[in-house]
C-alpha positions in Angstrom: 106.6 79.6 97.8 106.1 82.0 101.1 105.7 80.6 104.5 103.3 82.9 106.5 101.6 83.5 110.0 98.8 85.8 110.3 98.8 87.8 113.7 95.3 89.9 114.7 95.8 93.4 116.8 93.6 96.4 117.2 93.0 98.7 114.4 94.3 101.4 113.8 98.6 101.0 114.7 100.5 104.0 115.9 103.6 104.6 113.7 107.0 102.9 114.9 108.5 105.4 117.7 111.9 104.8 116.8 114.2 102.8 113.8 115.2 99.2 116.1 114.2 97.3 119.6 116.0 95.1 120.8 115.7 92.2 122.9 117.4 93.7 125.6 114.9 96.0 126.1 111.6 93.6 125.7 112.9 91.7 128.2 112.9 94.5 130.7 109.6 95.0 129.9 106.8 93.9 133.0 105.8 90.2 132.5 108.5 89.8 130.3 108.4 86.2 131.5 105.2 85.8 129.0 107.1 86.4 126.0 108.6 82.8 125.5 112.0 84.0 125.4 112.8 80.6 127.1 112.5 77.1 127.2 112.8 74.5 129.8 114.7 71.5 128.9 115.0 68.7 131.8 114.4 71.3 134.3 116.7 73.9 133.0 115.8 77.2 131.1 117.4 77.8 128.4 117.1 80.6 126.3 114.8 79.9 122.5 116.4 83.6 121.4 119.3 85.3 121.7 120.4 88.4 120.6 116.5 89.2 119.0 116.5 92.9 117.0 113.1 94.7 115.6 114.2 97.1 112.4 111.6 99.0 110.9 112.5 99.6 106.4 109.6 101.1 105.5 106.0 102.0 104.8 103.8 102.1 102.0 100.5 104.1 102.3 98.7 101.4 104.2 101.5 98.8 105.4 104.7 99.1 107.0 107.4 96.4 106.7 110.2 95.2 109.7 113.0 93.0 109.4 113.4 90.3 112.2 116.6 89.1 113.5 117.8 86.8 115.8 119.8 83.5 117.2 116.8 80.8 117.5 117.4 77.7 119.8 117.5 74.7 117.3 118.5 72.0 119.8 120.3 70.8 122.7 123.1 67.9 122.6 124.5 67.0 125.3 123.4 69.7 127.5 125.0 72.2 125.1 122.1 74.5 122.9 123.0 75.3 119.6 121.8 77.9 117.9 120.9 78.9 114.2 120.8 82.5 112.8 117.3 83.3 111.5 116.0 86.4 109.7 112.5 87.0 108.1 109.7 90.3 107.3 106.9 91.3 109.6 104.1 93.0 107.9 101.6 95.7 109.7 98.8 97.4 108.6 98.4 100.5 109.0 94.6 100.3 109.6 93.5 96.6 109.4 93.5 93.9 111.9 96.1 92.1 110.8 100.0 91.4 110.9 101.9 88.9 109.2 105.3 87.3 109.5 106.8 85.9 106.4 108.9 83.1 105.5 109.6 82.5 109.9 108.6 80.2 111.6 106.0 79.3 114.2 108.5 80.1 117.4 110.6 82.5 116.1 107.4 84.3 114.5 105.5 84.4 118.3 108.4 85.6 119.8 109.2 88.3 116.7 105.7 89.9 117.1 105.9 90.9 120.4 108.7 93.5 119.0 106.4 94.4 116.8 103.5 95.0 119.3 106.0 97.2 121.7 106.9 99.7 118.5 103.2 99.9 117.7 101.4 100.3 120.5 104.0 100.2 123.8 102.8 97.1 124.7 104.2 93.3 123.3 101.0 92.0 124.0 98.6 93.4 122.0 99.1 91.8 119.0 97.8 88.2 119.1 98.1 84.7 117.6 95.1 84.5 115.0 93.3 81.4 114.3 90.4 80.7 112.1 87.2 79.4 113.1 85.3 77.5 110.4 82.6 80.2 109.5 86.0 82.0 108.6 87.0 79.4 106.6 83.1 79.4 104.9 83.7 83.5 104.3 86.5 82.7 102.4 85.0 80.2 100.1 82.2 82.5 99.4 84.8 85.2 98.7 87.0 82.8 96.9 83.7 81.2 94.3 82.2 84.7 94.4 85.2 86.1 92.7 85.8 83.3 89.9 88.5 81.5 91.8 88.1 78.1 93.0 88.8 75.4 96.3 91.7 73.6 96.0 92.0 71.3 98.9 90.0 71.4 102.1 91.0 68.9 105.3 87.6 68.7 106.9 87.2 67.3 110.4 84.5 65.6 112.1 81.8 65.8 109.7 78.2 64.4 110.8 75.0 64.8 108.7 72.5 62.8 109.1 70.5 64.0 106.3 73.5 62.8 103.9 73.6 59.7 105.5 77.5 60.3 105.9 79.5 60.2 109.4 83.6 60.6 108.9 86.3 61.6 111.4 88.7 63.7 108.5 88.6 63.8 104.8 91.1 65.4 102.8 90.6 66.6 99.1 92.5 68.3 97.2 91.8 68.7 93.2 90.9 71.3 91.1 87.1 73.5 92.0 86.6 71.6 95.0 83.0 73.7 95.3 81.7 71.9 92.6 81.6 68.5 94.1 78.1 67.4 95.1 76.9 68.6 98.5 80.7 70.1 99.3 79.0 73.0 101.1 77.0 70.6 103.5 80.2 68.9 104.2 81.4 72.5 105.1 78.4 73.3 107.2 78.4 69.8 109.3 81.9 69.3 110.1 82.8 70.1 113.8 86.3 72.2 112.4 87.9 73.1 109.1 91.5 72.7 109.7 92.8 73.9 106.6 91.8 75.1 102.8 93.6 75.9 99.7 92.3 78.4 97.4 93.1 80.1 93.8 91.8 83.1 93.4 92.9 86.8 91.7 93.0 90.0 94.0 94.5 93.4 91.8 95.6 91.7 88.8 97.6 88.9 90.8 96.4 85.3 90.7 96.9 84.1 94.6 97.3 80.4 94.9 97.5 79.4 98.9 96.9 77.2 101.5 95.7 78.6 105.3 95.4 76.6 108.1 93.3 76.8 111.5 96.0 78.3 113.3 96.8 80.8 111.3 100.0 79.5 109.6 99.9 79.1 105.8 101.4 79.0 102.7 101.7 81.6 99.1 102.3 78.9 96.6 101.7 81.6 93.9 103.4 84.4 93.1 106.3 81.7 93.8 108.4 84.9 95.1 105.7 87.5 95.6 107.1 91.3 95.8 105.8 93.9 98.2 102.4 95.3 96.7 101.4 91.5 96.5 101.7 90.5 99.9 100.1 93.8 100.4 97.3 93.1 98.1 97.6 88.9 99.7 96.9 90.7 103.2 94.1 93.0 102.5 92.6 90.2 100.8 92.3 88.3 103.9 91.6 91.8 105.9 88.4 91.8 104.1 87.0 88.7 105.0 88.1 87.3 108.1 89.8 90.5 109.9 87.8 90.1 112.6 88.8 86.3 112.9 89.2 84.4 116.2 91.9 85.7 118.5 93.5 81.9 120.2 
């Protein structure tokens, strides 16, 4: 299984202007302060990464792939922070909408992407956190049941039709073709927000099985360890139907 955040930013990224960046030099950046380099704790700030460093491996005809690298604040005891070290990929298209950390988390992942946005565009703040309305999530069930695949869980909030008779703060399923249960769509349609859905479904002879959430955090529970040209293939898939998703 792959953890991953999915990150929005203009089309059409500039190549990387040199190999490494380093947090050193982000932080000299104007309204560095922004960034969420630090934390206060009781009234103190305290530094959430030390030591961060941007290396750019390589690029494929329509992605390029970064290493992130870093010293992430795990916790403070007794006023002393300790630190874990923490590596993971950052993903880029070349001339899609979106970026993608994989396998870091939701901290780390924010903080990693400014990096990202400096080498691409000379600014760390043009590349956004990207969350997903619910006509997002609808595009990708169409997608999903359009291409032979099928719903696997859906955590539905709010739902109120009163032509169903049926008024419900959350309901969770989860089972196999979800879409075929009576009047699944309406619930869909009448819920106030769609926090998260799980999908099968095959893109370029890989069979996807994943879970997205609202805020753009997710899992790839299949390919268990997918290798480059399907998180490539798992990103334009996404490109393609909600690339123009809701920048939060």
């Amino acid at each position: 299984m792959k953890h991953f955040i999915i990150y929005k930013q203009p089309k059409g990224s500039q190549a990387p202007w040199k190999k490494e960046y380093t947090q050193d030099e982000i932080s000299n950046l104007p309204d560095s302060s922004r960034l969420g380099f630090d934390v206060n704790r009781g009234g103190i700030s305290i530094p959430s990464l030390m030591n961060g460093k941007l290396v750019f491996l390589r690029e494929t005809s329509n992605h390029r792939l970064f290493t992130f690298t870093g010293k992430v604040l795990a916790r403070v005891k007794s006023k002393e922070a300790l630190y874990v070290e923490r590596d993971f990929e950052l993903w880029q298209q070349k001339e899609g909408r979106l970026a993608a950390s994989i396998e870091g988390t939701r901290h780390i992942s924010n903080s990693a992407v400014a990096f990202l946005s400096y080498s691409t565009y000379r600014d760390p703040f043009m590349i956004k956190k990207s969350g997903l309305v619910k006509s997002d999530f609808i595009k990708l069930e169409n997608y999903v049941t359009n291409s032979s695949g099928e719903i696997t869980q859906a955590l539905i909030h709010e739902i109120n039709n009163p032509e169903l008779n049926f008024n419900v703060r959350d309901i969770y399923l989860k089972g196999s073709h979800l879409e075929n249960i009576r009047d699944f769509n309406e619930y869909l349609k009448a819920s106030d927000r769609i926090k998260t859905m799980g999908f099968v479904v095959r893109k370029e002879e890989t069979r996807f099985s994943f879970r997205i959430t609202h805020w753009g955090g997710g899992q790839i529970f299949s390919p268990q360890d997918p290798l480059d040209h399907e998180i490539a293939a798992f990103l334009n898939m996404l490109d393609q139907v909600i690339g123009t998703g809701n920048v939060v």
